[in-house]
Every structure is written in C-alpha cells, then in structure tokens.
C-alpha positions as CSV (number, residue, x, y, z in Angstrom):
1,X,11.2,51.5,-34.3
2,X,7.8,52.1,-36.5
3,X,5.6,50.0,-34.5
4,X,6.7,52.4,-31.0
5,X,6.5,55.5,-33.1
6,X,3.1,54.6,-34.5
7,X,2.1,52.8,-31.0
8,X,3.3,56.7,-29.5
9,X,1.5,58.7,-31.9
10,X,-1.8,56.7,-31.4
11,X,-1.6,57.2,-27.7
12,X,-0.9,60.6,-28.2
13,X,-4.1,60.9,-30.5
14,X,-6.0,59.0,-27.9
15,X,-5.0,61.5,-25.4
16,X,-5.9,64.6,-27.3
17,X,-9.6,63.3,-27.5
18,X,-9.7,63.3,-23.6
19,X,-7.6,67.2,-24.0
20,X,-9.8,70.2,-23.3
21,X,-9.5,73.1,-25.9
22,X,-7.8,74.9,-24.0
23,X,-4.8,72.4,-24.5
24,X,-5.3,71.8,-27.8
25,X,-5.3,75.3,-29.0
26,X,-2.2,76.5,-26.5
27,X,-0.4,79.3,-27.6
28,X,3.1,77.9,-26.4
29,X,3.4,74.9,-28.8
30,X,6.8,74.0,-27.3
31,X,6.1,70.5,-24.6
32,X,6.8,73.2,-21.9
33,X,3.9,75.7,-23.0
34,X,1.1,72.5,-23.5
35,X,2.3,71.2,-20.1
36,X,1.2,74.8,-18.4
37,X,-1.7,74.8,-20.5
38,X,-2.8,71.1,-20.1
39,X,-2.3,72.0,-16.2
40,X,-4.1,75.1,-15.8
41,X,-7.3,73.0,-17.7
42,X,-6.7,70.4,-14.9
43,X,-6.4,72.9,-11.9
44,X,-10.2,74.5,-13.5
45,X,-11.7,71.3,-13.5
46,X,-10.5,70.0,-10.4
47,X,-11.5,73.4,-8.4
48,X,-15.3,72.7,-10.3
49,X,-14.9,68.9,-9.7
50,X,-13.9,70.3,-5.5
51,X,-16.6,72.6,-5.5
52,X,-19.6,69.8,-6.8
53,X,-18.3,67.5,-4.0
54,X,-18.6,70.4,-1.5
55,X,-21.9,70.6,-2.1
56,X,-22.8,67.1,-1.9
57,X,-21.0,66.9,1.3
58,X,-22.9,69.8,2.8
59,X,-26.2,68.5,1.9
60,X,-25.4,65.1,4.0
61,X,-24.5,67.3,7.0
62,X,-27.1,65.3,9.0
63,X,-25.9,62.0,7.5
64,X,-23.0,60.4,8.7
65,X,-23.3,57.2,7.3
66,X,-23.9,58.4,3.6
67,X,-21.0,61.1,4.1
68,X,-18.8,58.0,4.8
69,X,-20.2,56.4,1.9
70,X,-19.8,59.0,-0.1
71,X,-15.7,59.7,1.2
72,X,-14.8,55.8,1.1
73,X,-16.7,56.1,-2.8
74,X,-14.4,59.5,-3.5
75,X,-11.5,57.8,-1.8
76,X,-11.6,54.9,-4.2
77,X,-12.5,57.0,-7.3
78,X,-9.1,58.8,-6.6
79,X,-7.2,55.5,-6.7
80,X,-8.3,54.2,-9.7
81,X,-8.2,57.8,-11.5
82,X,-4.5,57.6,-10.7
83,X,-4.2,54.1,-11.6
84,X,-6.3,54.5,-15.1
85,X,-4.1,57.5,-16.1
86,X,-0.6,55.7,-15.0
87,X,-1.6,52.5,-16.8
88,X,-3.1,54.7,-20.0
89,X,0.3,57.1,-20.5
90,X,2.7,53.6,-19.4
91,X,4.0,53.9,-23.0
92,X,5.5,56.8,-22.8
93,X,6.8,56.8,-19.4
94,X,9.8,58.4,-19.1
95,X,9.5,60.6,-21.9
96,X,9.0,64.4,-22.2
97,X,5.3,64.2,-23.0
98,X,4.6,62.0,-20.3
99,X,3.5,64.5,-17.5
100,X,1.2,66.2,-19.8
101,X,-0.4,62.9,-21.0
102,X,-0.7,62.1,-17.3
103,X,-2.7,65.6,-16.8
104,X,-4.8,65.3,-19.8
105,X,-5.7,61.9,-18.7
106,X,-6.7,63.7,-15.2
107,X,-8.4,66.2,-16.4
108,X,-10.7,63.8,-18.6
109,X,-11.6,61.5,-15.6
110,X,-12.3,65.0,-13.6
111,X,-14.8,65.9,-15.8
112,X,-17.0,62.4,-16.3
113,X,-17.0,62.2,-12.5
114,X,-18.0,66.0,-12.7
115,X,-21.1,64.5,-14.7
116,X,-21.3,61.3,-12.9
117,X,-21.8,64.1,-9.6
118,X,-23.6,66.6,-10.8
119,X,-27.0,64.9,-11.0
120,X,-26.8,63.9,-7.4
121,X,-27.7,67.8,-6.5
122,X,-30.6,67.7,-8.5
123,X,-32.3,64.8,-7.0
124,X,-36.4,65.1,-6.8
125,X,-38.2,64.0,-3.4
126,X,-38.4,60.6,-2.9
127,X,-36.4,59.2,-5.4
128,X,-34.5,56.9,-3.1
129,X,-32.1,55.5,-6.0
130,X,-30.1,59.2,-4.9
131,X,-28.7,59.5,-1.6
132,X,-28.1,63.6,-2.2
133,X,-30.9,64.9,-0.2
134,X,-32.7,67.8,-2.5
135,X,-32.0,70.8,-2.0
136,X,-33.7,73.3,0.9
C-alpha cells in the first residue's frame, strides 16, 4: 500500500510541474474547485494554441499541399497528445484526481506545441527549413 501511495504522490508531483499557476494557486482547494481551475487553464491555452494554428492556416491559403501537411501533422499531434496524457495519469485511473491530471497533462502539451508553433509565423524570407510563408 506504500509503494502505490508513494508511486501516486510522485505522479501527482510530476503533474503539478506541467500545472499552470493558475491551478496551483486555485482558491477552491477541494478536487472539485482544482478540476474548474485546472480546466479553465486548459480552455486559455487551447483558445491561444486555436488561435496560433489559425494563423498558420491563413498564411498557407495559397498552399494546398502544405495546409494538408500541416492538418495530417495537427491531426497526429492530437492523437499522441491524448495518448501521452492517458498513458502519463494510467496510475490513477479511476480515481477522483484523475480528470484533473488528464487536463493538466493537456494543458502542458498545449503549451510546448504553442512554442513548437509559434516560430513558424515569424519565419524570415527564404529560409526554406519553414513552410509558414512570412508575413505580408
């Protein structure tokens, strides 16, 4: 019964270095109150995360080919996002901290493909190792 406790509370540490603040410092310590506030981090980073994918997408209006690229590359990111998380919080499956493990997880992954993205719009002329077109 010590080794899952300990093997929980490491996962659960694990977790909270992938937690925004915003999680962290939630004023509703109860599981309840940290899922709302782990989920309202996740819905702000996935409306940012949205909104830098938007705008790669509108800059390959012209180019169908690296727009499919680009979707197939999104589509797959998604899968293994989902996988990572499911296979990261497997240990406590089934329990009440689960789902907010699940959305921490989520919202971590958001935000390194937030900064995996983000240098795609700021791609000089020329620099054919980025298929972002710059900007007009």
């Amino acid at each position: 019964m010590r080794v899952i406790t300990l093997g929980l509370s490491l996962l659960v540490l694990g977790f909270a270095s992938l937690a925004p603040a915003s999680a962290q410092d939630c004023a509703d310590q109860s599981q309840m109150g940290l899922d709302q506030c782990a989920g309202a981090a996740y819905k702000k980073t996935d409306a940012k995360l949205n909104k830098v994918y938007g705008q790669i997408v509108a800059r390959l209006k012209g180019d169908a080919d690296t727009k499919a690229r680009l979707v197939t590359t999104q589509k797959a990111w998604i899968a293994f996002r989902d996988a990572e998380c499911k296979f990261l919080a497997g240990n406590a499956e089934g329990g009440s901290i689960y789902p907010m493990l699940i959305t921490q997880c989520l919202d971590g992954l958001a935000q390194k493909r937030i900064e995996e993205l983000e240098p795609l719009l700021v791609c000089e002329e020329g620099d054919m190792s980025c298929p972002v077109p710059p900007a007009p």
